[in-house]
Structures are given as structure tokens and as C-alpha cells.
matplotlib code that plots the C-alpha trace (Angstrom):
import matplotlib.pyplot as plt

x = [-241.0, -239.0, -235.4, -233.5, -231.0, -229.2, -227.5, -227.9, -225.9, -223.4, -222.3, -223.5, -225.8, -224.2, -221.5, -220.3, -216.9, -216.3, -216.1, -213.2, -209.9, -209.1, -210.3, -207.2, -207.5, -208.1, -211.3, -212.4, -216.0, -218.2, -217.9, -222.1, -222.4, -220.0, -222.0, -225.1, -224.4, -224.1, -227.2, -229.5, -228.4, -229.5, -232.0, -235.6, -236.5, -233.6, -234.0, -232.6, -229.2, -226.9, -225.6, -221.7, -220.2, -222.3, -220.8, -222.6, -220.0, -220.8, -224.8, -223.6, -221.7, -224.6, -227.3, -225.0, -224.5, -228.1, -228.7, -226.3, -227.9, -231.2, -230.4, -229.2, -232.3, -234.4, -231.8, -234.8, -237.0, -239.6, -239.6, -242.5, -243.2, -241.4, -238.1, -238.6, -239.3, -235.8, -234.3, -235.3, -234.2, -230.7, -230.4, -231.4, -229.0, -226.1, -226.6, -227.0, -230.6, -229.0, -231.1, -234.9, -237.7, -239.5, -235.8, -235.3, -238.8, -238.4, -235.2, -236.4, -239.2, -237.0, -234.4, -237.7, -238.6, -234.9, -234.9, -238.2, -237.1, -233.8, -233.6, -230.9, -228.0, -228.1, -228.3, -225.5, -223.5, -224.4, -223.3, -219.9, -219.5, -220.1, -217.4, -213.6, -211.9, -211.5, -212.4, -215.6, -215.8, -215.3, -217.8, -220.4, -219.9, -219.9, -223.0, -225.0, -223.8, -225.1, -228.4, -227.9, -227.3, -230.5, -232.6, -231.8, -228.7, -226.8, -229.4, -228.2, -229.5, -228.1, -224.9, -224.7, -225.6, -222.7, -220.5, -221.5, -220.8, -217.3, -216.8, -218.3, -215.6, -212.5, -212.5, -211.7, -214.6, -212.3, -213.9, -217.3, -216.2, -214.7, -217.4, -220.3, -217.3, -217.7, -221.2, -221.8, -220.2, -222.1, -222.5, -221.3, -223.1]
y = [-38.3, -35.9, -35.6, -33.0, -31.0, -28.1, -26.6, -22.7, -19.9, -20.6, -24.4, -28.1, -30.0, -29.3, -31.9, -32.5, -31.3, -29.8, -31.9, -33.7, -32.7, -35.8, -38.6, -40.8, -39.6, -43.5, -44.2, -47.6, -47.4, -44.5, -41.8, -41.1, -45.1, -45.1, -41.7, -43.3, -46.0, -43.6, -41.5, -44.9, -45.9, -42.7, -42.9, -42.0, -40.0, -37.1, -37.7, -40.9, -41.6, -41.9, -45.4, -46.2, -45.2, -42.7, -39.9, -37.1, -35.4, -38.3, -37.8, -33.9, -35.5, -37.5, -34.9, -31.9, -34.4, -35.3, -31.3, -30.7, -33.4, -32.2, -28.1, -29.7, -30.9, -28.1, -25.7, -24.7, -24.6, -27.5, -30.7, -32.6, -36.3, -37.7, -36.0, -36.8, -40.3, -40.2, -38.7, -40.8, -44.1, -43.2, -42.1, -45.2, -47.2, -44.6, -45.6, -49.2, -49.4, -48.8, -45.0, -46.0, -44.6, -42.8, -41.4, -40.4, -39.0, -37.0, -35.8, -34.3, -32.8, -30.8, -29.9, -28.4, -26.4, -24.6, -24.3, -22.2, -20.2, -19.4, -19.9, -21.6, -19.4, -19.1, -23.5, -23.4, -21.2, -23.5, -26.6, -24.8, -23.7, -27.2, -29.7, -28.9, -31.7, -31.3, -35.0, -34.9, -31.6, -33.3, -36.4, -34.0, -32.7, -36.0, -37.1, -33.6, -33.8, -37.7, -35.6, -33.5, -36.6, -38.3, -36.2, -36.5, -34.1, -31.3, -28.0, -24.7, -24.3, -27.4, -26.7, -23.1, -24.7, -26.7, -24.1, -22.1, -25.5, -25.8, -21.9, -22.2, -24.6, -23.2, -25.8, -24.4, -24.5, -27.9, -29.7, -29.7, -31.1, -34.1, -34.4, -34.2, -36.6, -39.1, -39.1, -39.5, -43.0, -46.2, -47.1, -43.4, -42.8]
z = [27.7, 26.0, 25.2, 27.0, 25.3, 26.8, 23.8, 25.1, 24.6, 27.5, 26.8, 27.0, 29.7, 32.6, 33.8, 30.3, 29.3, 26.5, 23.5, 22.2, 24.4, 26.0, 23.3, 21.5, 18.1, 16.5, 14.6, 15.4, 13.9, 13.0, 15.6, 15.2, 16.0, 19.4, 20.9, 19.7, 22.1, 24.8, 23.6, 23.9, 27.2, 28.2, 31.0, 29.9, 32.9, 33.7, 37.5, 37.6, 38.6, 35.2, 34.9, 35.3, 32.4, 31.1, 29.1, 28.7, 26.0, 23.9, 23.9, 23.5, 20.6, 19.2, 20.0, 17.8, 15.1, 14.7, 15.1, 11.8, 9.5, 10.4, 10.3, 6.5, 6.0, 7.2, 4.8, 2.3, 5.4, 4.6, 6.7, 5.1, 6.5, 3.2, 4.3, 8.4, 7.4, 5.4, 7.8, 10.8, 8.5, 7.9, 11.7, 12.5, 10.3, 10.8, 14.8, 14.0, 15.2, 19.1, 19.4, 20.0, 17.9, 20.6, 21.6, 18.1, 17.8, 21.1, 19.5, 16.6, 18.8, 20.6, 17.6, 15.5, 18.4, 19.4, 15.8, 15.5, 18.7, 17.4, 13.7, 11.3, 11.8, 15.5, 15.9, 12.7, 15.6, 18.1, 16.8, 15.6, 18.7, 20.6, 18.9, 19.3, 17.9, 14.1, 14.0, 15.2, 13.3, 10.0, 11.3, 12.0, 8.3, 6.5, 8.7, 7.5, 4.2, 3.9, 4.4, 2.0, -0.5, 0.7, -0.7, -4.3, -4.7, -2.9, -3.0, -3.0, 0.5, 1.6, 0.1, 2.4, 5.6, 5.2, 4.4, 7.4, 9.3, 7.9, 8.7, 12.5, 12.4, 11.1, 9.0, 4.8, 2.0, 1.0, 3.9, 2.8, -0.6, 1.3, 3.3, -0.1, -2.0, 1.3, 1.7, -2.0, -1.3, -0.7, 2.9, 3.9, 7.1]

ax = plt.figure().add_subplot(projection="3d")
ax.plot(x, y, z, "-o")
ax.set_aspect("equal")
plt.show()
């Protein structure tokens, strides 16, 4: 019971739209919480029919976020149970408890594997090349960077995945130091 994300060169799941061109521009609540909502009422089994109002750009959304904080925490490449167990916890509270543990778990599954297959710097391009909207842009940041935070300070490593983040972006190198200088604030994610 797997997650499925289609994240390939070429684009999103297909169906979804392109990330972030039609959304009003207010932020009610965290954006990671609202997609969150759509990523759990996901259905488990890809063959069934996607309940009314479904969006698959928000689970896009929330699967790409995710993907950031964890390429952040794979930065040094190590991803001991300590660090997936961190990891895991402040998804889970960043989402409000709404994403599943088996979803989250599936998740991860999947995230490890595209990343042995295609390495940091091709999912760093991916997820740069998934959101549009400088919002969710900058979410995406503050979400990794909260990573990056979790584990005890920024590492070098850590610090360069975020960079190549805010670069895949178009976003300047002043981005990431909102987005460390927001995370490093209680209740950040």
C-alpha cells in the first residue's frame, strides 16, 4: 500500500495542474497543513474513484514539500532511525496529525527510493521545477529549513541544499535566511 508519486522528468501525476496559478494569494493557516488535508483524504488504493473535492495539485503540493524537508535532511547523506523518527514527528505536527502514519511511512518509502535512483541534485531540480507560486516557494523553504533546525543547527550540507532550493527557485540567497530566521522560531512549522 504504497504512496504514489509521479514526480518524473516531464511534470506532476497526471491530471494535476501545475502548481500555484490560480490560488488567491491569502494565507489562512499553514500552506503544508491545508494540502495535508488533501494528501490524507487521499484514497489508499489508486484505482478508486477520487472523492469530490480532491485536488491533486495540493497532494503535489504536500508530496514536494515533504520531498524538500527530507532532501534537507538527507543533505550529509545519513538517514539514521534517530533523524526519520524526528523527521516523521514534526510532519506529523506540521500536518496537524491529519497525514496517517502508514501514509507517511509509505511516503518516505517512496522519497528514499527516487532519491537513490536519481540522487540529491536531480530531486533538488525536481522540486524547483514543481512549485510556481513564490508562496508556496518560500513555504516549501521554511518547511525544509525547520528540518534543518531539528537536528541541532544548520550543517554546512543542509545549509547548500537550501541554497540550491532557493536557486531552482529564482528565489535570492536572502530567502533562505528568512526561511532558517522563521524556522528558528517557536512553533515554526
Amino acid at each position: 500500500m504504497s504512496a504514489s508519486i509521479n514526480r518524473r522528468p516531464g511534470g506532476i501525476a497526471p491530471g494535476a495542474s501545475r502548481l500555484g496559478s490560480e490560488a488567491p494569494r491569502v494565507r489562512v493557516a499553514s500552506i503544508l497543513a491545508q494540502a495535508a488535508r488533501a494528501y490524507s483524504a487521499r484514497p489508499p488504493i489508486e484505482d478508486i474513484t477520487m472523492p469530490t473535492g480532491f485536488d491533486p495539485a495540493a497532494v503535489a503540493l504536500f508530496e514536494t514539500i515533504i520531498e524538500a524537508a527530507f532532501l534537507v535532511a538527507n543533505a550529509d547523506g545519513h538517514f539514521d532511525d534517530e533523524e526519520r523518527g524526528r523527521f516523521q514527528a514534526i510532519v506529523a505536527g506540521a500536518c496537524q496529525n491529519l497525514v496517517h502514519e502508514k501514509q507517511l511511512e509509505a511516503l518516505l518509502a517512496d522519497l528514499g527510493e527516487m532519491l537513490a535512483e536519481d540522487g540529491l541534485e536531480k530531486r533538488i531540480s525536481m522540486v524547483a521545477r514543481t512549485i510556481a507560486r513564490t508562496e508556496h516557494q518560500r513555504e516549501v523553504l521554511r518547511v525544509a529549513a525547520s528540518m534543518a533546525h531539528a537536528s541541532g543547527g544548520v550543517s554546512a550540507h543542509e545549509h547548500g541544499v537550501l541554497e540550491q532550493l532557493a536557486r531552482g527557485f529564482k528565489l535570492d540567497v536572502a530567502a533562505v535566511d528568512e526561511a532558517l530566521a522563521q524556522a528558528a522560531e517557536p512553533v515554526n512549522v
